[in-house]
Every structure is written in C-alpha cells, then in structure tokens.
N, C-alpha and C positions, 0 to 999 in steps of 0.2 A: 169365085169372082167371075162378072161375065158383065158384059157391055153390050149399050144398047144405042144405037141414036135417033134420036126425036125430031123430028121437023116443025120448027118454029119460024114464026115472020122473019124473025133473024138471022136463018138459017140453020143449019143442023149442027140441035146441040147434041153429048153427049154424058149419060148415065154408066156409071161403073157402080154394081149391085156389090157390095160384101154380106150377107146375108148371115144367118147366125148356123151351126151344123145341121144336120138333121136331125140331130136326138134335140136340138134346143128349140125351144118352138119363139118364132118371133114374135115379139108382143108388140112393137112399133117401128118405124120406118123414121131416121132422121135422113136428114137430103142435107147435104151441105153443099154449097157453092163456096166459089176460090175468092181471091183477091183481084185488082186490077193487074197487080205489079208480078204475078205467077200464077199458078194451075193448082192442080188438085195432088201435084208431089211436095205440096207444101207437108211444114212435119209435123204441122199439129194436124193436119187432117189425115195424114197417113198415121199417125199415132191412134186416129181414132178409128177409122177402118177396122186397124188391128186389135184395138183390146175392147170396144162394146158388140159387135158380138156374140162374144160370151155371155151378155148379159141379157142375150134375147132379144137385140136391137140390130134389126135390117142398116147396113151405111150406104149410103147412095153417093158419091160423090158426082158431083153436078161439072161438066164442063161448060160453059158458057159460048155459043156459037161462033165468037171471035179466036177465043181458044183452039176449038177445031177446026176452024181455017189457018191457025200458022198467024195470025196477026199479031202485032205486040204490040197493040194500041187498044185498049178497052173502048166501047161505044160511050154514049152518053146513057145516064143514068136510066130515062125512059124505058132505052133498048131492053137494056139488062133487064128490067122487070116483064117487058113484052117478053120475052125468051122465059124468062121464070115463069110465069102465067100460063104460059103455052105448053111448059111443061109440068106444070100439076096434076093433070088427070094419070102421067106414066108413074107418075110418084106413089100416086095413091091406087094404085092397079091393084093392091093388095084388098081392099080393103081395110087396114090397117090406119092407127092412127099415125099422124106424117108432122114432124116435128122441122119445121123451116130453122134451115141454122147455112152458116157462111162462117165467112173469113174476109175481115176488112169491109170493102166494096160488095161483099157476097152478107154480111150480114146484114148492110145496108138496105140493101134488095130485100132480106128474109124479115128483116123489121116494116120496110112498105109494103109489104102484100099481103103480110101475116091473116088480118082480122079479113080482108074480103079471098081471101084462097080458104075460108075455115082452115089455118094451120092448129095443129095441137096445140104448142107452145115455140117458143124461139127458143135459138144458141146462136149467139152474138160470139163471135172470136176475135179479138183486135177489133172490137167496133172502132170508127175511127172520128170520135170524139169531135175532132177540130181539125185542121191540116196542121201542121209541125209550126208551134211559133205562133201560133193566128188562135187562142182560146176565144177571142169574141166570136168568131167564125164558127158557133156550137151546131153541130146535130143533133142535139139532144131532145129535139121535138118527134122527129124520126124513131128514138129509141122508144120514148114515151107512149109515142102512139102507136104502136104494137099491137098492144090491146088483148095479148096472151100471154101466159107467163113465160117471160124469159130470161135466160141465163146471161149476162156478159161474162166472158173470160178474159181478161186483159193483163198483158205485163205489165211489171212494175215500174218499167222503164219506159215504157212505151211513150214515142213523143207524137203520138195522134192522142194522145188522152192518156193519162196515168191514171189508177184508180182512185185516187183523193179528189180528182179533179171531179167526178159524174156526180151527179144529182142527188146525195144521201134520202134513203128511204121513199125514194121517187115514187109514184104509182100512175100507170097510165090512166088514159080516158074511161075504160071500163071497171077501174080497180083492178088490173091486173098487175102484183107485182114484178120488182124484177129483182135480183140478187147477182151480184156482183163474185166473183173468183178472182181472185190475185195469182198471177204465177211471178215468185219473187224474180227480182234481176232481169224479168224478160222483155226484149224490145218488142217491136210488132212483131215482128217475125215468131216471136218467141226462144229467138236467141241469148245466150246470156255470155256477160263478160267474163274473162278468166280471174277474175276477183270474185266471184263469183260465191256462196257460199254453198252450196248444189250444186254439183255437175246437171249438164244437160240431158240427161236419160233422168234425173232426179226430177227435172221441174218437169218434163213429159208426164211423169207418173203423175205429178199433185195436176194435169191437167183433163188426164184419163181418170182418174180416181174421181175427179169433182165434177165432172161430167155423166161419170157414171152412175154417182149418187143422186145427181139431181135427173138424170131421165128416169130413172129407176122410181121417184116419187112422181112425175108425169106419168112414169106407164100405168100407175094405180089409181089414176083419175079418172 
C-alpha cells in the first residue's frame, strides 16, 4: 500500500495504491472514490482493496480534495468532477486499463466523466438513485449516460434507490450495457439489520465475489 497526492483545482487530492503481489501481474487499475457522507474507510471499499488484488486488479482508492482537508461538507457536484478530471492522468500512469467506480456521490462522478476521461468500464456502489422518499427526483439519466459498461452494486434496502426501482434492461446512449448486483438486506452503507438472513462478512463476500467476477470479464476486453 503506498500513497500519493495529486494537485487538483480543488486542491490536493489523495490516492492510496493497493496494487496486486509481485508474483501477480496487474491486468487493470480500478479507482474508486468515496461517498459525500464518509472517505475511503467505508467497508465496501476496504473490502475491495482487500480481496481484488488477488485477481490482478491495481485498487486506488481516491480521496477527494475536501476529504484531505478535514472538511465535512462535500463541494458541489462540478467540483467533485473538476478534482476527478484532474486526477486521471495519476490513475492511468500505468498504462493500464482504469475502471472509474465510486461510492454514492463518487459513483455519480464515475458515471459523469466516464465516456470523455476513456474510462474502461464503471462500478456504481450505492448509486444514489433518488434522494430518500423523492423517487420522481431520478438520476437515472446520469447512470445511463455512461456510455461504458457498468456495474451497479446496490442494497436491497437501500433508501436512495432499491434495486426493483432502476431502469430494467436499460442501455446507455452508446449501447453500453449495465448490470445490476443485489446485496440482500443492505442499506447504503451496506449495512444489514440483525434480522438479517447473512451475517455481515457474508454479504461483504457476495459483494467482493460479484465484483470480482464482473472485472474479471472487463479485463478480457
């Protein structure tokens, strides 16, 4: 693991590399950014650090310039993408193909810039659908227009969007599809109640497992 920080119009973001061993050669480079509402020790994205990896997949996880200042107010939506923009070219330093994904408000970002940054493909985590209670209020033009293939992940609880609620068989502007993962019981967060039918290391795995499967078919494109 090693860190790096980037100087963006928004100030200095920062990059945390997970890289894969050295006997494992890396085939692709996912970048994921945070939430508005927390960082990058959120637990689906340290779940993912930890087990793709293995699979020959660079993790970057993305601080976003408010982050590294201590603020706890996220910018407006613009910023966030000015600071993603700005940090593209450390992303793809490798050469490698570089797979735009977030969390919430980070895959919001990873859905708008996708098609003019050339991202690989998206990973949507907690896209956030609608604000809580407000379904007419859809983002769902944002996911749409992508324009790469990409994954949403979302719980089954989730009250920015459930997955019955998204767009069945949707396909963006370029024909690019997108495919949907359920993690049962999970809020945004990815939290699940103690009714639960899974422990919580359980629905980790179906989110690490289905992620892994689906970059695994990106890195052979």
């Amino acid at each position: 693991m090693q860190s790096e920080i980037v100087d963006t119009p928004a100030g200095d973001a920062r990059i945390t590399w997970h890289p894969p061993e050295e006997e494992t050669a890396a085939r692709l480079v996912l970048a994921v950014g945070h939430g508005a509402g927390g960082g990058v020790e959120a637990r689906d994205l340290r779940a993912l650090a930890a087990a793709l990896p293995a699979l020959g997949v660079t993790v970057a996880l993305v601080e976003q310039p408010w982050r590294v200042a201590g603020k706890r107010l996220a910018p407006a939506p613009k910023t966030l993408d000015t600071a993603w923009r700005a940090l593209w070219p450390a992303l793809g330093k490798s050469g490698l193909p570089v797979v735009a994904g977030g969390r919430s408000a980070g895959a919001r970002v990873a859905c708008r810039t996708a098609r003019e940054l050339g991202a690989h493909a998206v990973l949507a985590l907690s896209f956030p659908l609608h604000p809580p209670g407000r379904p007419e209020k859809s983002r769902a033009d944002e996911l749409l227009g992508a324009g790469v293939p990409t994954l949403v992940v979302q719980g089954g609880n989730d009250p920015f969007g459930k997955p019955a609620e998204f767009p069945g068989g949707a396909r963006g502007p370029l024909g690019a599809p997108y495919e949907l993962l359920e993690v049962p019981y999970g809020d945004h967060s990815f939290a699940l109640p103690k009714r639960a039918a899974l422990t919580q290391d359980e629905a980790l795995t179906v989110l690490t497992d289905g992620v892994g499967q689906w970059i695994r078919s990106q890195s052979a494109r």
